[in-house]
C-alpha positions in Angstrom: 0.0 0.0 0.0 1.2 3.3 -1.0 1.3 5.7 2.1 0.5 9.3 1.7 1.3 12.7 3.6 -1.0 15.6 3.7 1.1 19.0 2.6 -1.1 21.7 3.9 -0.9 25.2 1.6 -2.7 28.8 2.5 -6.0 28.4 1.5 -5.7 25.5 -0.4 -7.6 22.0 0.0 -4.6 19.0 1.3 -2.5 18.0 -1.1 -1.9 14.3 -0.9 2.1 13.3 -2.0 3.1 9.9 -2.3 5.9 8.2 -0.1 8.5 5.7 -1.6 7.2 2.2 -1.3 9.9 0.7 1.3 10.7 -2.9 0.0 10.5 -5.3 3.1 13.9 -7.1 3.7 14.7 -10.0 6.1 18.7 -9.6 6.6 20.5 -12.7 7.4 23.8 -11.6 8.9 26.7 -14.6 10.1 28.5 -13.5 13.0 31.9 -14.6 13.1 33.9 -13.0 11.1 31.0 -10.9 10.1 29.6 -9.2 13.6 32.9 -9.9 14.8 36.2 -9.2 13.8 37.9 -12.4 14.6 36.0 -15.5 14.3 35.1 -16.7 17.8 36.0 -20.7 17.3 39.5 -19.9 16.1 39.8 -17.8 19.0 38.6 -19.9 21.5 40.5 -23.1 20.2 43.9 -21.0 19.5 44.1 -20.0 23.5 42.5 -23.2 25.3 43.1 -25.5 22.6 45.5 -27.0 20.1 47.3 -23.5 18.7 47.4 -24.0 14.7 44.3 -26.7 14.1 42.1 -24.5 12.4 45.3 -23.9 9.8 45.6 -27.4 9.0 41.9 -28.1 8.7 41.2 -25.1 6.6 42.8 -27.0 3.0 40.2 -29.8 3.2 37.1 -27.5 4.6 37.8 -25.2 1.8 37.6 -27.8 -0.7 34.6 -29.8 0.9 36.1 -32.5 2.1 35.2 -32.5 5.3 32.1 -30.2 6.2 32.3 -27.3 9.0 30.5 -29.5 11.6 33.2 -32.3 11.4 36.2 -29.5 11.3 34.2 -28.0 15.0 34.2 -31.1 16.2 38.0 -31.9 16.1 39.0 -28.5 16.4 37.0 -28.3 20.1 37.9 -31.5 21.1 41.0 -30.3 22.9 39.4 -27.1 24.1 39.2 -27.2 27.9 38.4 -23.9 29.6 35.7 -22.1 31.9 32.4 -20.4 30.3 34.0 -17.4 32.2 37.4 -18.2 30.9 36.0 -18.1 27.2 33.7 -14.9 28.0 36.8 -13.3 29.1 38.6 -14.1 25.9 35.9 -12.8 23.9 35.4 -9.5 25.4 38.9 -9.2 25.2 39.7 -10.9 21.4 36.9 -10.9 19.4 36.3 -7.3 18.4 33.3 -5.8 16.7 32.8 -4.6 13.3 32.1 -1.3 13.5 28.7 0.0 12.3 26.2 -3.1 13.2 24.0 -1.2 15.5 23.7 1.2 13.2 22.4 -1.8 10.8 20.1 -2.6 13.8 18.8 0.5 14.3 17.8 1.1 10.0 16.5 -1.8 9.9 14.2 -1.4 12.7 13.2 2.2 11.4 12.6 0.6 8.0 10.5 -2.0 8.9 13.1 -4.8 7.9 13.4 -8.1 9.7 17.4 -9.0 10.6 18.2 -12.0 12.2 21.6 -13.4 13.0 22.3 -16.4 11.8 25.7 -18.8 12.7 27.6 -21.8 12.4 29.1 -21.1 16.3 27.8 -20.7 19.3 24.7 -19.3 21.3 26.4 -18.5 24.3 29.0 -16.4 22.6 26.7 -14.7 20.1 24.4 -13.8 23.0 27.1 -13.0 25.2 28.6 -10.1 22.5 24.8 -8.8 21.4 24.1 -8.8 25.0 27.3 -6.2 25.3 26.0 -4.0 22.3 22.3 -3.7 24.1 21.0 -6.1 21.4 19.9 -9.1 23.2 16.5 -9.1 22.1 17.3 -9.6 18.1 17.1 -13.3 16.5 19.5 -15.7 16.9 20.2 -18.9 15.1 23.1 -20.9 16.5 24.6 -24.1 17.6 26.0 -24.1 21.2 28.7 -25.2 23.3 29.4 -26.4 27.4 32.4 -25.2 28.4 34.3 -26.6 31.5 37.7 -27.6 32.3 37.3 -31.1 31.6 36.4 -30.4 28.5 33.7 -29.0 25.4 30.9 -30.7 24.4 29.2 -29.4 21.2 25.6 -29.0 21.2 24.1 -28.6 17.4 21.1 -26.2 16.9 17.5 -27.7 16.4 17.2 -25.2 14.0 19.0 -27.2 10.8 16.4 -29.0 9.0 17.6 -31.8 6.5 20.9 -32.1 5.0 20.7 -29.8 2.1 21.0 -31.4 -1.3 23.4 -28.8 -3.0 26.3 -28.6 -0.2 25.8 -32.4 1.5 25.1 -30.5 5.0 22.5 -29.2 7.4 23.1 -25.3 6.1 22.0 -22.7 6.7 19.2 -22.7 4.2 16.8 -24.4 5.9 16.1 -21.2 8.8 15.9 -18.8 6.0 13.7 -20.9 4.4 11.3 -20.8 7.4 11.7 -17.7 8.3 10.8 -16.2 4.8 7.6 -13.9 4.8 8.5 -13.2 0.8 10.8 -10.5 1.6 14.2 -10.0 -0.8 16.6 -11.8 1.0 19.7 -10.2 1.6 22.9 -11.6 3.5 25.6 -10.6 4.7 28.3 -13.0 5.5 32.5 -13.8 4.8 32.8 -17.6 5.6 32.5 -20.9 4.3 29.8 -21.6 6.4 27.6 -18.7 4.3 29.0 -20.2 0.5 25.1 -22.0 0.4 22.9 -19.8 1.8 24.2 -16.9 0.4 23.3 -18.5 -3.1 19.2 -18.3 -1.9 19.9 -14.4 -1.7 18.6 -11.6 -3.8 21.0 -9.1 -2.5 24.9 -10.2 -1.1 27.5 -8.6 1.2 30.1 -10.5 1.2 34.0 -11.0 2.2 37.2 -12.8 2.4 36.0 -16.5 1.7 32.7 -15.6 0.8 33.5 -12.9 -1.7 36.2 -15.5 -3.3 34.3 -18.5 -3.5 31.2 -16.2 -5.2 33.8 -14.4 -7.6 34.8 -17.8 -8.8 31.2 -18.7 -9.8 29.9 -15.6 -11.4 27.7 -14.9 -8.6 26.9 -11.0 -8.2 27.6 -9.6 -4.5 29.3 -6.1 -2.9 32.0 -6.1 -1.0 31.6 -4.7 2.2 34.8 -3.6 4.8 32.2 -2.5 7.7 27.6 -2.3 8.2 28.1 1.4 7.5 28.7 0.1 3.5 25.9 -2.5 4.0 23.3 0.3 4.9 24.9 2.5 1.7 24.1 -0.4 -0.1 20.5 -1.2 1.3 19.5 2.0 0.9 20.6 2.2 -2.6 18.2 -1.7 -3.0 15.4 0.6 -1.4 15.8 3.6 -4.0 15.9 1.2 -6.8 12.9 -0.5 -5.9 11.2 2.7 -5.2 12.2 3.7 -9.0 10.6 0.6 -10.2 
């Protein structure tokens, strides 16, 4: 429906002008990496884990011969540390990408949806969101128990069936259910995003993400911080107001 504000003149009857139509969006943003500057998991397993096993995992992730969910499970198999510990490490490590409340904040204004979606872990995500004062937004996640004896992995319910185009319970599957026929946008860097990024009508991507779509043709914008994901949203919004 096409909204309309009155412009009163002197003497003159209301004068009805047309607002831009705002395109809904839902926003699929990965965190580590993305929200973050570090990826959590690497720094978690690099200081209370085996130093270097994401390094020599990475050559047969990258090339899909093992999926994320087996490379997690041996790289946090030697991880023993304290939920306070790894909260501690994370406040301290992680770092934030600047600009993502800001993302948070036109989206709301805009009527967009933006949920957060990852490969990691609930506790961490909802430990950092919790820091920026956005606890409340959307999170889809695995999980992890930390203690000192040891990490046990807890995988999200959230995964649906292993997808037929990466041999893996993706992230597809919670977009899929969480689409209202919005354009889809997301926003991601990691191998963990290659599939569904690919569902996307508009993609922000970087580092492994932006390489593995540049070597397929796929269309995307780069992105260094949110401040150039709004730029680029709002340019999707004028666009679709044009149209």
């Amino acid at each position: 429906m096409v909204r309309a504000a009155a412009r009163v003149w002197p003497n003159r009857a209301p004068l009805l002008v047309a607002s831009p139509v705002v395109t809904p969006l839902l926003i699929a943003v990965d965190f580590d990496g993305t929200i973050t500057l570090r990826d959590t998991l690497h720094v978690i397993v690099d200081a209370h884990g085996r130093r270097g096993a994401w390094d020599e995992l990475q050559p047969d992730l990258r090339r899909g011969r093992i999926t994320v969910e087996q490379a997690m499970q041996q790289q946090f198999r030697t991880v023993t540390a304290s939920h306070d510990e790894v909260a501690a490490l994370i406040r301290s490590d992680a770092g934030g990408r600047e600009g993502f409340t800001d993302l948070v904040a036109y989206a709301a204004d805009e009527g967009h949806r933006l949920v957060v979606m990852s490969a990691g872990f609930r506790s961490v995500i909802d430990l950092v969101l919790g820091d920026l004062g956005l606890g409340y937004l959307e999170v889809v996640a695995n999980d992890a128990v930390f203690s000192g004896d040891g990490c046990r992995l807890v995988w999200g319910q959230d995964r649906g069936d292993v997808c037929v185009l990466c041999d893996r319970r993706c992230k597809r599957h919670a977009i899929r259910m969480r689409h209202r026929g919005e354009t889809i946008v997301y926003v991601g860097d990691g191998i963990s995003d290659r599939c569904a990024s690919q569902m996307a009508d508009v993609v922000f991507a970087r580092d492994d993400l932006a390489e593995h779509l540049s070597g397929r043709g796929v269309a995307f914008t780069p992105y260094e911080d949110f401040h150039d994901v709004i730029t680029g949203l709002r340019l999707v919004g004028a666009h679709a107001g044009a149209v």
